[in-house]
N, C-alpha and C positions, 0 to 999 in steps of 0.2 A: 497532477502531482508528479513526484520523478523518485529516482533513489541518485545519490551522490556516494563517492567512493571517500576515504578521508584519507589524505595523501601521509607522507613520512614525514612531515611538521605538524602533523595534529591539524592541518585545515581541509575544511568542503566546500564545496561550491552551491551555495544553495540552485535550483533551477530556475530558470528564467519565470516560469508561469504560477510560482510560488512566490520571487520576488516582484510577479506582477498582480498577483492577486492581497497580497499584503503591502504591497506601495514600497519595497524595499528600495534602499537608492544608495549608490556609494557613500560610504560615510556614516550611514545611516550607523545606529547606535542598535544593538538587539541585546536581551539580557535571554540570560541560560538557566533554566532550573529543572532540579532532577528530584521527581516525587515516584514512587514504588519502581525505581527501575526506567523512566520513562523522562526522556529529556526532553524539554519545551520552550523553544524558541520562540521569543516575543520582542516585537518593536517596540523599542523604549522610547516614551513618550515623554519629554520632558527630562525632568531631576532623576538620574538614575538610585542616587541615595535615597531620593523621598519613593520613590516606587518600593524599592525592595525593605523600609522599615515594616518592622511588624511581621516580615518572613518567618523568624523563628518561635512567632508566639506559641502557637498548637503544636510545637515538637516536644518530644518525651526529652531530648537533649540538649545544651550548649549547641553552638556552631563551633567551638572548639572538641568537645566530644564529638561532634558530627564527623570531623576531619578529621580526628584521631582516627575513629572507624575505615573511614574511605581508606585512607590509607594505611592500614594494616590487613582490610581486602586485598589492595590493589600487592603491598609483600606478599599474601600468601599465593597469589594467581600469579605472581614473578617466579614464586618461588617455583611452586609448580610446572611452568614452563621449562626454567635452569633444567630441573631432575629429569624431566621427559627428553631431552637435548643432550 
């Protein structure tokens, strides 16, 4: 396994023996999801619509409340930053 840095565009480079133990290949398609904190990187197989239907069954929220949330996290941890600066 490796650790990647995430550059100033928001990308990483996944590691070589990570995209060779998961079959990664340029092009290849991977979906992102974030459950307690914890993001998880998966090769998308197929229909990326038909994979992620039924995601928001088990959640207490909308994916529009979901996204209201994240982003009113992410203002106050901006905010916090500005005031410490």
């Amino acid at each position: 396994m490796g650790i990647s840095k995430i550059t100033r565009n928001y990308q990483l480079t996944l590691p070589k023996d990570v995209r060779k133990i998961v079959g990664l290949r340029e092009g290849d398609e991977v979906m992102l999801t974030v459950e307690n904190g914890k993001i998880t990187i998966t090769k998308s197989v197929g229909d990326s619509i038909r994979a992620t239907a039924g995601i928001w069954k088990d959640m207490k929220e909308t994916g529009e409340e979901y996204q209201r949330k994240i982003r009113k996290g992410w203002s106050r941890r901006l905010k916090r930053i500005y005031e410490s600066n």
